[in-house]
C-alpha positions in Angstrom: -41.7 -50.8 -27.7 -43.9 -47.6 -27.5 -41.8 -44.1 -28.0 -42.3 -40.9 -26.4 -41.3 -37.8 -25.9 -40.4 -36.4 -22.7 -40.2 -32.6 -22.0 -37.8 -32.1 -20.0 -36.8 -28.8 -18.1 -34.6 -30.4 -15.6 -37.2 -29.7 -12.6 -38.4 -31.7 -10.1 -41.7 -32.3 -12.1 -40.5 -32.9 -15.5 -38.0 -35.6 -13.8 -40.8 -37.3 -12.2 -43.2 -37.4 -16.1 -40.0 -38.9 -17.5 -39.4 -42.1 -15.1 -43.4 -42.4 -14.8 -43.0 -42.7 -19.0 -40.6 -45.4 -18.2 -42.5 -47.5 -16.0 -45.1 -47.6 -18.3 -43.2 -48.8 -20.6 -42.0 -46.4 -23.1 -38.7 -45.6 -25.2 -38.1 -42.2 -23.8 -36.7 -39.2 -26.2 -36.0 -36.7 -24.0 -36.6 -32.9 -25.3 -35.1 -29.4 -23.6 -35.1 -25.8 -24.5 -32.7 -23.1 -24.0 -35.3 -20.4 -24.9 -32.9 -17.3 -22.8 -34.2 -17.7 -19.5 -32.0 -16.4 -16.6 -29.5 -19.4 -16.2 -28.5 -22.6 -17.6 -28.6 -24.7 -14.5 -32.2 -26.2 -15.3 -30.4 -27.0 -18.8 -26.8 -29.0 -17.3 -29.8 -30.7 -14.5 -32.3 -31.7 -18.0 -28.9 -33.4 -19.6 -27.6 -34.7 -16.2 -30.9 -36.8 -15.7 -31.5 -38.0 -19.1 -27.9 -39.4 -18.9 -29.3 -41.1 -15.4 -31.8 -42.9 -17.1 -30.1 -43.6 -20.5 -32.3 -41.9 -22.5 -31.3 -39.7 -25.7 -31.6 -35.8 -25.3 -32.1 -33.0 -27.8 -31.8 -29.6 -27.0 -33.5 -27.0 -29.1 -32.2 -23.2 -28.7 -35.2 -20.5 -29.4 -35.0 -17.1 -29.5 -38.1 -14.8 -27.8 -36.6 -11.4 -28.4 -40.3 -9.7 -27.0 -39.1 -11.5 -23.5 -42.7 -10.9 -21.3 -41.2 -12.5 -18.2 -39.2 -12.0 -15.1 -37.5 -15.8 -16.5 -36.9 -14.1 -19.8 -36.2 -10.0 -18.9 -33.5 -9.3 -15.9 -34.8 -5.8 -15.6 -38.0 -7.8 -14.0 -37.7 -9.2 -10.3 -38.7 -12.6 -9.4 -41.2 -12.6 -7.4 -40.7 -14.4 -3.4 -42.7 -15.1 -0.5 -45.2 -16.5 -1.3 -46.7 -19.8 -1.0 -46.5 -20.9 -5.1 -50.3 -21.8 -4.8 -52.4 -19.6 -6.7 -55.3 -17.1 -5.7 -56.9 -15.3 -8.0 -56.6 -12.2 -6.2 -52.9 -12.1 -6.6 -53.0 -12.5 -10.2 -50.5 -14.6 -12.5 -46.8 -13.6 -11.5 -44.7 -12.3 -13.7 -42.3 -15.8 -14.0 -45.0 -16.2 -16.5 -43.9 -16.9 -20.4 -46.4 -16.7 -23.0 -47.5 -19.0 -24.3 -44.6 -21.4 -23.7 -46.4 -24.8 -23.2 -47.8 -24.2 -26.7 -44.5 -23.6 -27.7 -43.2 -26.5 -26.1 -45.7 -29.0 -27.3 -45.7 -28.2 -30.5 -41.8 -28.4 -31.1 -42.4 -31.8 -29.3 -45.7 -32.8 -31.5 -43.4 -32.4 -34.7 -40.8 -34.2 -33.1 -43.0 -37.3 -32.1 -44.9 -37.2 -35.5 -41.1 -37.4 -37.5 -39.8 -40.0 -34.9 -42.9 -42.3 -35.1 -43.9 -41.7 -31.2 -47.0 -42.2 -30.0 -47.2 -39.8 -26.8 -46.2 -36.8 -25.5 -45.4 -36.6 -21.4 -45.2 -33.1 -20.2 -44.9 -32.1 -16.2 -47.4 -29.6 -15.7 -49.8 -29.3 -12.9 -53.1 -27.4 -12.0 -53.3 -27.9 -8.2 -49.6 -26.2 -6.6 -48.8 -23.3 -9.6 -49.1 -20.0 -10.2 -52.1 -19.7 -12.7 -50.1 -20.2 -15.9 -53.2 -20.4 -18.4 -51.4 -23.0 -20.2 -51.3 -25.2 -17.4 -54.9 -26.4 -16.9 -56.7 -29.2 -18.2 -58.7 -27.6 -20.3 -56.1 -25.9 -22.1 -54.6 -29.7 -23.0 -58.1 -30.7 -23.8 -58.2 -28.1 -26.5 -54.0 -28.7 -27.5 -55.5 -32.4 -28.4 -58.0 -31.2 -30.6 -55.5 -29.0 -31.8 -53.2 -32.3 -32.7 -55.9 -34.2 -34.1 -56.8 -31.6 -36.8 -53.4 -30.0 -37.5 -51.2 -33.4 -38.4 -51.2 -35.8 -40.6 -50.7 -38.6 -37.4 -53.9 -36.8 -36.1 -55.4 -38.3 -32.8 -52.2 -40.9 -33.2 -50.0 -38.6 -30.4 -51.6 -38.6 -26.9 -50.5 -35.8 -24.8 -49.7 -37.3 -21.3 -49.8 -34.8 -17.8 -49.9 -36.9 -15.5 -49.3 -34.8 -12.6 -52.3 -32.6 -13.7 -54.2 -33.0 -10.5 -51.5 -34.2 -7.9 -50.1 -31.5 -5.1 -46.6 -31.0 -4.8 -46.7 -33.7 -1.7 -48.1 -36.2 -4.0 -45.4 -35.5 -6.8 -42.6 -36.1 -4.3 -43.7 -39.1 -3.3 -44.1 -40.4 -6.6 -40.6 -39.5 -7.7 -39.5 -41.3 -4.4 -41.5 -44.5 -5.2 -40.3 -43.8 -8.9 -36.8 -43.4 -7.8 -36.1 -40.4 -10.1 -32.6 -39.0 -9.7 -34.3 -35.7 -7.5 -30.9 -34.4 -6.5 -29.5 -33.7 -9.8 -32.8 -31.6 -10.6 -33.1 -27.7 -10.5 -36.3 -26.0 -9.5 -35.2 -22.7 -8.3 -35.5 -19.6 -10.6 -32.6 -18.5 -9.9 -29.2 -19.7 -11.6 -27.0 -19.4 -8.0 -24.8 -22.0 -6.7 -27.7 -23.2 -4.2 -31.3 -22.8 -4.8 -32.1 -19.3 -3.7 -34.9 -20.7 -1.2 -37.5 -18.0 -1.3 -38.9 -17.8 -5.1 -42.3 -19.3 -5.9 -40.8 -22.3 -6.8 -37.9 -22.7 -4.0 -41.0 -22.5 -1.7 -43.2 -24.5 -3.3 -41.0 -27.4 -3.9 -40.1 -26.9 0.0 -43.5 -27.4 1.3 -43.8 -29.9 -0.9 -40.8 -32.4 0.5 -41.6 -30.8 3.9 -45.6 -32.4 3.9 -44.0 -35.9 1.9 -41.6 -36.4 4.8 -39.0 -37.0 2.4 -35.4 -35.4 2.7 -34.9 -33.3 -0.6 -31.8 -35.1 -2.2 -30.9 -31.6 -4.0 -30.2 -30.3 -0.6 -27.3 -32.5 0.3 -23.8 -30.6 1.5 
């Protein structure tokens, strides 16, 4: 059987890579980060859904003492109101972390290379975001390159994004179709009881159940 690993932030999106990895047919190892953002729910909703799917979980604990983002800094507000979908005008938000798919991948590059995997699945998207730089195609086209020269596996680990181009609407539906476990994920930025409802990604995920036509499990109660 074919092994990858998962990242897995305990999001809507990153729920949704991980069961499309299964149905194509891979051994999932699913990998986390507790790198000091704000709150630990996305952390207890990562564990909670690779326990769904009975798939092993690491969690790696990083330090970024610089901070650089609202998700990292407490003395920075998180942005609200608006729509999560990027203009150009408004500039990318502070919920920003630099550089953190490139930290990311590479923690999980070195993991698949030791373990013998052959992919990488990752849950980023370039149509509903905020115009993280690391979150466009190119910038995997060039991680790939990156891969191929830098290990000894070389072009031997695909990196997988397969929500790259899909709206928010189309994710949902996906994880419905998928059946991923969308009420134990956490999307909001916040660490609350409830998902605050008005950050970037509150509203963003909102729309995006709202234009699916699907009730939001994570909701319930």
């Amino acid at each position: 059987m074919k092994t990858a690993i998962c990242l897995l932030s305990g999001g809507l999106d990153s729920a949704t890579v991980l069961y499309y990895a299964r149905s194509k047919g891979y051994r999932c190892l699913c990998l986390s980060f507790d790198y000091g953002q704000r709150h630990k729910r996305e952390i207890k909703a990562a564990k909670a859904i690779a326990s769904k799917a009975k798939c092993a979980w690491r969690l790696i604990k990083i330090d970024l003492p610089w901070k650089g983002s609202s998700l990292l800094d407490r003395a920075q507000k998180i942005p609200s109101g608006r729509s999560g979908r990027f203009t150009a005008a408004e500039g990318i938000p502070n919920t920003y972390v630099p550089a953190r798919n490139i930290i990311f991948l590479s923690f999980a590059v070195s993991y698949a290379e030791a373990a013998g995997a052959e992919a990488v699945f990752i849950g980023a998207n370039a149509v509903d975001y905020s115009g993280y730089p690391d979150c466009r195609p190119e910038f995997f086209r060039a991680f790939k390159n990156v891969i191929k020269k830098g290990t000894k596996k070389g072009s031997g680990i695909e990196i997988s994004a397969p929500l790259i181009d899909k709206s928010k609407k189309e994710i949902v539906k996906l994880a419905h179709r998928l059946k991923a476990p969308v009420e134990l994920t956490w999307s909001c930025y916040k660490g609350a009881k409830r998902p605050c409802g008005v950050c970037d990604s509150c509203a963003l995920r909102a729309a995006g159940f709202k234009d699916a036509g699907i009730k939001d499990g994570a909701l319930r109660g």
